[in-house]
Steps between C-alpha positions, in 0.01 A plus 500: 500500500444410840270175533261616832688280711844414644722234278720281707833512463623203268166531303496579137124707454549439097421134556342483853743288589736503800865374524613427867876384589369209798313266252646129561790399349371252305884418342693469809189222590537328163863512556466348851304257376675376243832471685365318770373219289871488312306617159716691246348790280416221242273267734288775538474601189411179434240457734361837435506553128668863552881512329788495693561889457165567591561308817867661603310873409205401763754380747680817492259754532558599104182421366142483702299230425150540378218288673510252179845458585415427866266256444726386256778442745218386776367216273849410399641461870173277618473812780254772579518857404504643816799291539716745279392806738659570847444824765807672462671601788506867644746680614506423841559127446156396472299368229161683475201358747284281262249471754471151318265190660335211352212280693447150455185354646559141574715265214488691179709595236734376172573124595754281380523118510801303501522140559342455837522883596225764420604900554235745543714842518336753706442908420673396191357799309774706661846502314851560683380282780828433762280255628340267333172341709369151367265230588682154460268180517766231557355156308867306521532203786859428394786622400450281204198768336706785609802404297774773472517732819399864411713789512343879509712847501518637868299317785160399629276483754249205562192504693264161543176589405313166535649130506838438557864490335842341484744775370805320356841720398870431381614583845313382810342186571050536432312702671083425630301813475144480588190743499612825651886413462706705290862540382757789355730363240764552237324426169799488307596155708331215328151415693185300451178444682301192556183493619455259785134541615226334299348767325736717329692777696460848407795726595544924447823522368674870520804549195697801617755622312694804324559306160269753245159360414499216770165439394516405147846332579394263765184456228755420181701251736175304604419533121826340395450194785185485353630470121788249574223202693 
């Protein structure tokens, strides 16, 4: 019986549902994930609840995960959902235009605090960010309150937004930034920031890198700094 109208191809009428092959592929993500932090099958399970079969299935493409599972997984990894979706590329090379943008207007966002550093991350409600925008109000006058330098995957760009700044790092001798100034770094080579007006400095610091979910990783590595004062 014919239904009045053409059925896509991939679509099953019976249940109104459609099955497409360029959905993300949410296992090779989890998979990516999960190697990059050095977790094994277990940890995740772990963290998640799921078994370790269920896991190894979702990883290889052998079993689908319902949305229970997904927030599941979601809750268990501390990241977003959108997190375990990605464009797929086409067959040209490309991944598919998002046509993705976020606005900020002025300092707002999820903020973090950490000794004598508060993060406001910018446009955050977009996931699978390869940079990573954020607000840094700089409250340390020596290197004393900064403690530990602080390492981040890939590498940064600072800009001065008001006050002014001594950047310190493993390998070259301080550096005075002031209102205006600005400086392109490798994150991954211990740094830390003074403030050396009165009031406290506030600096727009760029993370760009290709690690996956820079995000929620340069989020989890504050978290930890934030855990172990």
């Amino acid at each position: 019986m014919r239904s009045g109208f053409d059925v896509p191809d991939g679509c099953d009428l019976r249940e109104w549902t459609c099955v497409k092959d360029d959905y993300p592929e949410i296992g090779g993500l989890l998979r990516e994930r999960r190697k990059y932090h050095g977790w094994r099958l277990g940890d995740v399970a772990e963290m998640t609840g799921l078994s370790v079969s269920t896991i190894s299935k979702i990883e290889t493409g052998q079993m689908s995960p319902t949305y229970d599972k997904i927030i599941q997984i979601a809750k268990g990894l501390k990241i977003e959902i959108a997190d375990l979706f990605e464009a797929k590329e086409r067959a040209d090379g490309y991944k598919h235009i998002m046509g993705r943008r976020s606005v900020a207007h002025g300092i707002e966002g999820l903020s973090q605090t950490s000794g004598p550093y508060t993060y406001t991350y910018l446009c955050n409600e977009l996931a699978h960010k390869q940079i990573v925008p954020i607000i840094v109000k700089v409250g340390a006058r020596s290197m004393e309150e900064v403690g530990e330098l602080h390492r981040f995957p890939g590498e940064q760009f600072l800009y001065v937004v008001s006050g002014s700044i001594r950047v310190y790092s493993e390998f070259y001798e301080p550096s005075d930034l002031k209102q205006g100034d600005s400086m392109y770094l490798d994150s991954t080579m211990g740094h830390g920031l003074t403030s050396t007006s009165e009031e406290d400095a506030v600096v727009l610091v760029n993370h760009a890198s290709d690690t996956p979910n820079l995000s929620q990783t340069v989020r989890e590595i504050i978290r930890e700094r934030m855990l172990s004062e």
